[in-house]
N, C-alpha and C positions, 0 to 999 in steps of 0.2 A: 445173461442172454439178451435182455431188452439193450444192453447198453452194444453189444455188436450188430443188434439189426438197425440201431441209431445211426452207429458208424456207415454200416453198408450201406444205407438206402440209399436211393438215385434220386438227386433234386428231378422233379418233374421238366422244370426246364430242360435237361437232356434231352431228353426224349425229343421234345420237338425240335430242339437243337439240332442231334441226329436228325430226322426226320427230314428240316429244310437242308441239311447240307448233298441231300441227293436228290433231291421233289425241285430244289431252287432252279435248276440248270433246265428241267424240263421245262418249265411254264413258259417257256421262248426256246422253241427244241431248233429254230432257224436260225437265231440270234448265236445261240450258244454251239451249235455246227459250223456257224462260218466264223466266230471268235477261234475253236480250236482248229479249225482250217487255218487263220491266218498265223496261228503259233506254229503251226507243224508245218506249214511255209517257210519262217526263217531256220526251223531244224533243219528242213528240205534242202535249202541252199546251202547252210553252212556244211551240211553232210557231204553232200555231191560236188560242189566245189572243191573242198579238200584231199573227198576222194580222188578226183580227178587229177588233180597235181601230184599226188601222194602216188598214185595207181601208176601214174607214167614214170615219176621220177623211179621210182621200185623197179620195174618194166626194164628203164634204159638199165640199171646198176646189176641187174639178175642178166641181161643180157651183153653188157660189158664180160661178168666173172664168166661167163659160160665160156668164151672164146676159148680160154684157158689158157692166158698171159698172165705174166707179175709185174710187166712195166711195159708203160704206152708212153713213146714217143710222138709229139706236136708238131707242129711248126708256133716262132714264137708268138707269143697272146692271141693264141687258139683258146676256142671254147670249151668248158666241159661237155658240152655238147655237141657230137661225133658232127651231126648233120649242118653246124657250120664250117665245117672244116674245109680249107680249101687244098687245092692238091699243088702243095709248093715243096715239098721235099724232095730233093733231087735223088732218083733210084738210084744212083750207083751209094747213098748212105749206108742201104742194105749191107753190101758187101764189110762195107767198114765196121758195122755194129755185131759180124757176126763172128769177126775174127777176136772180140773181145774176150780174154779169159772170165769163164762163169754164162756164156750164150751158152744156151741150149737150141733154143730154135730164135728163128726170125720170121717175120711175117710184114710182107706191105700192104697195107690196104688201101684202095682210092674210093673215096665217098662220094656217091651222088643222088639228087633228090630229084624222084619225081615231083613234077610241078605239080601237075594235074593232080594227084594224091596226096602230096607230103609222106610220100612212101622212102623211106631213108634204105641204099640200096647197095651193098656192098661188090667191088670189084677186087677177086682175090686173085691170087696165085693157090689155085685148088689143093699143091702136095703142102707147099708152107702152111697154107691155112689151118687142114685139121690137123698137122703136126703138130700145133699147140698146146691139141687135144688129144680126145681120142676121137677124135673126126664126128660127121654129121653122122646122125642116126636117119635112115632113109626109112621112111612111111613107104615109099614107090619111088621106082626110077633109079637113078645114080647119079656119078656126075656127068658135066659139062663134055660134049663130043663136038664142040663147035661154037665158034666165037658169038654165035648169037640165041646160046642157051641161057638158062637160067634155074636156077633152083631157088624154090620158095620155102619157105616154111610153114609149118600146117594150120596158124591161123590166117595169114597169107592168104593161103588156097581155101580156107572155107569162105573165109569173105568175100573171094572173088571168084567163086565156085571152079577153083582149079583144078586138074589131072593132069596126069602125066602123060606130054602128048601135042594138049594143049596150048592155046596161041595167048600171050598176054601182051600187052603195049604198054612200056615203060619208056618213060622217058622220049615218047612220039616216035616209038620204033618195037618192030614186032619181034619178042621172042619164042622160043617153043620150049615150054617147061620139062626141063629131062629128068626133076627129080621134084621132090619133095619130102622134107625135111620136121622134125621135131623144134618146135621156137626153144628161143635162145641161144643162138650163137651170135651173137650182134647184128645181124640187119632181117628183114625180113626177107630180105630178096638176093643172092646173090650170084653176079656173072663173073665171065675171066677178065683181070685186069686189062688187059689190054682193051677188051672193048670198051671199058671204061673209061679209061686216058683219052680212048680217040674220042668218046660222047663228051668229058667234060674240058677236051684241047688241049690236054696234058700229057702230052708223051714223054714219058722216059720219067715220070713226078708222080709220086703219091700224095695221100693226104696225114695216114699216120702209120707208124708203125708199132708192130705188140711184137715184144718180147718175153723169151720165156728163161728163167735163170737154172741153173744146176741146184741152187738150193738157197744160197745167201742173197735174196734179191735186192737188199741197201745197199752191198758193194757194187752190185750190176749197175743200179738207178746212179752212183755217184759216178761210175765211171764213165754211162752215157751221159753224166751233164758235165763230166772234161772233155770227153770226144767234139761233144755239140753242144760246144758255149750257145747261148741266147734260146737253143730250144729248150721248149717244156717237158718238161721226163715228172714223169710220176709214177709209182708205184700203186697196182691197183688198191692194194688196201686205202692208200688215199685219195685214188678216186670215189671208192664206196663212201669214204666217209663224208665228201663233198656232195654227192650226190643226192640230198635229203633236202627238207622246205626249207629248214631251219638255218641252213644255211648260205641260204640264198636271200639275200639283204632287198633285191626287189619284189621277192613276195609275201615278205610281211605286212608292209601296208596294204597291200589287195588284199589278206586275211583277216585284218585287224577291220578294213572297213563292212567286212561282210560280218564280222562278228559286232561292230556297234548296231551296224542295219538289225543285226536281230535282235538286239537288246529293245532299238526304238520299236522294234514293232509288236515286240510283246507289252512294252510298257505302255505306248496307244493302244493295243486293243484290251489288256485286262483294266487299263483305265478307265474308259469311254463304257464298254460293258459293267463293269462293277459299277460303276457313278450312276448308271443307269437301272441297274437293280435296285440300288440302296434308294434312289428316290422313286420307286415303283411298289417300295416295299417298307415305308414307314410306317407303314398299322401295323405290318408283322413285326418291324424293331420295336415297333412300343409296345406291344404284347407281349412280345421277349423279357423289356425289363420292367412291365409289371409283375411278372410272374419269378423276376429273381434274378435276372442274368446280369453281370456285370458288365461294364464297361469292355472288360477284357477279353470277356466271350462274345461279344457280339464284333469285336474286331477281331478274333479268328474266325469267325463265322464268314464273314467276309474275305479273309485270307485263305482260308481252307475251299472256298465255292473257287478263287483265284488259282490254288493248285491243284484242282479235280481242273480246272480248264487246261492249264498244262500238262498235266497228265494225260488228259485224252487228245491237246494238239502233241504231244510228244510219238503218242500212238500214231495217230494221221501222218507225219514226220519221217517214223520209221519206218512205216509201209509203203508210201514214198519214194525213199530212199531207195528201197532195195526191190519196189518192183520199177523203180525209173533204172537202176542197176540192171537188172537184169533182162528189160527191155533193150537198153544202150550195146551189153554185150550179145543181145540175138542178131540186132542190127550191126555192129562193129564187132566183131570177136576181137578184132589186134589193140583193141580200145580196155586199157585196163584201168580197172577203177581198185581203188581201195580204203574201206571202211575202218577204222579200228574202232576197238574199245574204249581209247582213250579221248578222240573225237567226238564219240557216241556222247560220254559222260560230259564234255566241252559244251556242247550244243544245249544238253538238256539243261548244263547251269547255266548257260545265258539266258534261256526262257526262262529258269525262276527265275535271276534276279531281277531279270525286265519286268515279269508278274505282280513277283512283292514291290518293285519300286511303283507300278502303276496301280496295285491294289493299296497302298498306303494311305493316300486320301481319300479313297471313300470307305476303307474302314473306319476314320478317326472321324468322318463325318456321321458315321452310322453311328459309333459312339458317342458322342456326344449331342446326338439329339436329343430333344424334351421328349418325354413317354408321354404328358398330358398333349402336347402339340401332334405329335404324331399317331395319339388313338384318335384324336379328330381330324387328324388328314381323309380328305375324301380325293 
């Protein structure tokens, strides 16, 4: 029995061990609030910025499938991205693409941007359009009874506080909203082609068209790109799959520098603070290993005050995040952001590794100070 309560007993150093590992962070409760401030800063950014490209690129790729096409039509070295498209396809293609065996439906669309908004604004042919589909889902209103209607879709209309009825100016000229719509059909805004052609000079020219196949859509996609040598034809399954960060070669280095920015700033601030603790607190280290503590423990002592600071700027970080989120969508609804889980865990190991690389030297310094020199630090 004596030889298990041997084994069990707690070196006394524990105790105060535990004890400084939660009391340490307090004895400067402003120092240690704006060190986990500045870590839940770099969370902050790397979160929101990701979200933001992640949120939209998701946004356009849910709003491509909705239309309910299997293959979209370009002009050549067109972007993945509808809203640079220019309207050079010549409309009598229509007719040519729909006599193909395996068309199901056909559809033109001419794309144009409000300037003033970056509101990306489609011009259809209304019966081809929901053909695609099974048509817009109307909130209010219906469609189009006149060249200078519009139908919005419903975050659209919350943003811009729309009804059906209503006057909007797109594109420096007034419409009157005759419908409103459920989002996700690909634009948020759309009028009759035709008035489109005439706002963006293009009569008788689209910008792309969406096709819909009978059910084999590889043979449709090969036969549009013998019809229309040089144009772009793709099949949406691979637009979806393009349409991701990862795949896009100019936004990894924007990603990559916002993820070093967070490494430096967690390694400067758990730096500077811990170096500053350890020499604030040399009678405590040398009390420490009077009383037994190794070498080892007084350098997690150090590391572990380093990850209670990440831990609480990770908190500060994620709150953050998702009340700057949910602030963003009460002011922008059509503004999609999105968060994963996988980001989540991204952000947080960049704060440790930045923490442990910047709490490394003033652990090793804490360790290996003199216990007789440091119980006479005054």
């Amino acid at each position: 029995m004596a030889a298990e309560q041997t084994t069990t007993q707690i070196h006394p150093a524990k105790f105060v061990y535990l004890n400084l590992l939660w009391r340490n962070l307090g004895v400067h409760p402003l120092r240690s609030a704006f060190s986990a401030a500045a870590i839940g800063l770099q969370v902050f950014l790397i979160l929101l910025i990701v979200g933001l490209t992640s949120g939209i690129l998701s946004d356009w790729r849910t709003r491509a499938e909705g239309v309910g096409a299997d293959v979209i039509v370009q002009p050549p070295n067109s972007s993945i991205f509808f809203s640079f498209s220019s309207a050079v396809i010549p409309q009598s293609q229509v007719a040519r693409i729909e006599k193909l065996p395996g068309i199901d439906e056909v559809a033109p669309v001419v794309i144009v941007v409000d300037t003033a908004t970056l509101s990306v604004i489609y011009g259809i042919d209304y019966a081809r359009f929901t053909g695609l589909s099974e048509g817009f889902t109307f909130l209010s209103g219906g469609a189009f009874t006149g060249p200078n209607d519009v139908i919005a879709d419903d975050l659209a209309a919350q943003a811009r506080r729309l009804t059906v009825g209503s006057n909007v100016s797109l594109m420096n000229r007034n419409f009157r909203v005759s419908g409103i719509v459920v989002h996700g059909k690909g634009a948020r805004f759309f009028v009759p082609m035709e008035t489109a052609q005439e706002i963006a000079g293009a009569e008788k020219r689209v910008s792309m068209i969406y096709a819909r196949s009978t059910g084999n859509t590889e043979a449709v996609r090969a036969a549009l790109t013998r019809l229309l040598p040089g144009y772009r034809v793709r099949s949406m399954a691979e637009y979806m799959s393009l349409m991701t960060s990862s795949s896009l070669p100019e936004l990894r280095p924007f990603l990559r520098s916002f993820i070093g920015l967070g490494v430096v700033i967690s390694f400067l601030v758990v730096l500077l603070t811990m170096y500053t603790m350890v020499l604030e607190r040399r009678r405590e280290i040398g009390i420490l290993k009077a009383i037994g503590s190794s070498r080892l423990e007084i350098c997690w002592l150090i590391v572990a005050e380093a990850l209670l600071l990440v831990a609480l700027g990770v908190v500060v970080g994620l709150l953050g995040t998702y009340g700057a989120t949910a602030l963003l969508h009460r002011i922008s609804p059509t503004l999609q952001i999105e968060i994963t889980a996988d980001w989540i865990f991204r952000s947080i190991l960049v704060a440790v590794v930045g923490a442990l690389a910047g709490a490394a030297y003033p652990a090793v310094r804490a360790a290996r100070s003199d216990p007789i020199n440091a119980l006479a630090y005054e």
